[in-house]
N, C-alpha and C positions, 0 to 999 in steps of 0.2 A: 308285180311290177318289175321287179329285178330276175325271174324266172325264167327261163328264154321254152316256150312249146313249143314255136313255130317251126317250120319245115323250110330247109337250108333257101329255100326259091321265096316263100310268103316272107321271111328275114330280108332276102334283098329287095322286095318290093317294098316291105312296110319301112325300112330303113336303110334307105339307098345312099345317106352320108356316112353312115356308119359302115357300112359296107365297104364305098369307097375306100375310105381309110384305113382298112383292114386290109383289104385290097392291094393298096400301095404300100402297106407294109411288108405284107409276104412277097409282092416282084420287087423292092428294094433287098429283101434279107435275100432273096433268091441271085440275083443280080451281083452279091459280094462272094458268092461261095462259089459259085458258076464258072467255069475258065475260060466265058465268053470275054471279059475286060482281068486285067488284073486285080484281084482280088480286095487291092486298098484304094482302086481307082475311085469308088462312090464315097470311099472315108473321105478322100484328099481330097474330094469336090463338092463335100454335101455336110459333113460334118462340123460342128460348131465350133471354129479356131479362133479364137476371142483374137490373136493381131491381125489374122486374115478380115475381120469382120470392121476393125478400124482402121485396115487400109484399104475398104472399100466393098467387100466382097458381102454387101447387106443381105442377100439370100441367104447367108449363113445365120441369119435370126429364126427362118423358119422350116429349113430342109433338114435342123437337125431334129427335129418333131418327128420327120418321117422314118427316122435310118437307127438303125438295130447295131447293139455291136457285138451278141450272138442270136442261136436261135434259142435257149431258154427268156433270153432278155425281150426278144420278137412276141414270144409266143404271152409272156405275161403282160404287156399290155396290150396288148390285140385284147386277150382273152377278159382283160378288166373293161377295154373298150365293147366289148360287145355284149359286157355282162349290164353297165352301168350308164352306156350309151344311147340305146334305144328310146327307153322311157324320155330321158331330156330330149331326144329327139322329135319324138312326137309330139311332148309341151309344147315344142317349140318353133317345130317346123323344122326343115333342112338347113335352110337361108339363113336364123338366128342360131342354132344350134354350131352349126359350121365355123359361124364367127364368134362363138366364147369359145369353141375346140381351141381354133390358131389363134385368136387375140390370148389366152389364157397360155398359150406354148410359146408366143412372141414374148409377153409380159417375163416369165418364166426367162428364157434366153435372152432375155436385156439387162433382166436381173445378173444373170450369170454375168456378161458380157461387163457389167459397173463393178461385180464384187468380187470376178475372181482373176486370177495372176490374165497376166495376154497369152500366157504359154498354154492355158486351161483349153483341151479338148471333152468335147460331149458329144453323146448323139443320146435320143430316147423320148419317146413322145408321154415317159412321166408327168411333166409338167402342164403339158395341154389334159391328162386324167387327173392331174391334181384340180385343177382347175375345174373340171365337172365335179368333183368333191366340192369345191369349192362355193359352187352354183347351186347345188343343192343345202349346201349349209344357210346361203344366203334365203333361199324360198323357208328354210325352216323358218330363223329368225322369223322373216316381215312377210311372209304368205303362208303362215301354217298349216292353212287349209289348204292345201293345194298338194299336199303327202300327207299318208296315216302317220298315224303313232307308230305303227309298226314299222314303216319304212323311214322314217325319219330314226328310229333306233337301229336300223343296221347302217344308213348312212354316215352315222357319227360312230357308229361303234367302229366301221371300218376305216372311217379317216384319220381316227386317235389310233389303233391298230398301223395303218400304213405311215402315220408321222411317226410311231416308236419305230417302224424298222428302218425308217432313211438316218435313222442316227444310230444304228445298227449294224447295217448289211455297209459292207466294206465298199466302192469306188461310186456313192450313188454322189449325184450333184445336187446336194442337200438344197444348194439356193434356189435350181429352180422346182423340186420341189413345193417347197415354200413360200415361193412369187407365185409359181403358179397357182396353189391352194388360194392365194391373196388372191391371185389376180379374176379364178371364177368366181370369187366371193363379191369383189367390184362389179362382173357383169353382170350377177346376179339382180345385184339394186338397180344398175344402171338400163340392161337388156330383160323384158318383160315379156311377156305374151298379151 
């Protein structure tokens, strides 16, 4: 389920949201290192400035899902998104899967946005991966048939895993982290197949 075979082409056909989003992660990392714009042009315009966001600049709830603040930080959740991605994708189609990604990264950054200072920057589409943890935690719970034994024991093993290290690893945004994890665990009940 979680094992990727496929061949870089049969990947973007069988999972073309995933893809996208992979996609716009590596031309946004690309886009900040590039000496096409100045370097902090996509920070100051896309990243998540909690007083920019309450005087008005609402995109700042969801552009910062997309934008990387280096390339080890890009490349791990790309690489979580396309590890952990697919499978919910296909449960679930493009169309539902798409919208617990960004509702679970929205959830995530409005959390941020309520609990932390206005001075508070972020960028990192953690919280929309927290949220597919999230998603799957919930199908455990109240559809258990619907994942083995076995993959329901690497999905929890890696989410108790990934929640010890955001209280670990130094400048992560614990909160949306942890909206996020909430928040795919609500679309889970809520958003069905």
């Amino acid at each position: 389920m979680f094992a990727r075979t496929e061949s870089f082409r049969e990947f973007i056909r069988l999972y073309p949201v995933v893809s996208v989003i992979v996609a716009i992660h590596i031309c946004l990392y690309l886009l900040t290192i590039l000496p096409i714009f100045p370097n902090y042009w996509f920070f100051e315009h896309f990243s998540g400035v909690n007083l920019y966001i309450i005087e008005g600049e609402f995109w700042r709830l969801l552009t910062p899902t997309f934008m990387h603040s280096d390339f080890p930080h890009m490349l791990f959740n790309s690489f979580s998104l396309v590890l952990f991605g697919p499978a919910l994708e296909r449960m679930l189609g493009g169309g539902r899967f798409l919208f617990v990604y960004l509702a679970s990264g929205i959830i995530a950054n409005l959390a941020t946005l309520a609990l932390e200072p206005l001075t508070y920057t972020h960028v990192g589409s953690s919280g929309a991966i927290f949220g597919l943890f999230g998603y799957y935690i919930a199908m455990i719970v109240f559809q258990n048939k619907r994942l083995s034994k076995e993959n329901a024991q690497i999905i929890i093993t890696l989410c108790v895993v990934s929640l010890i290290m955001t209280f670990i690893q130094p400048n992560i945004n614990i909160t949306a982290h942890l909206f996020g994890l909430l928040g795919g665990f609500l679309m889970g009940i809520i958003v069905k197949k």
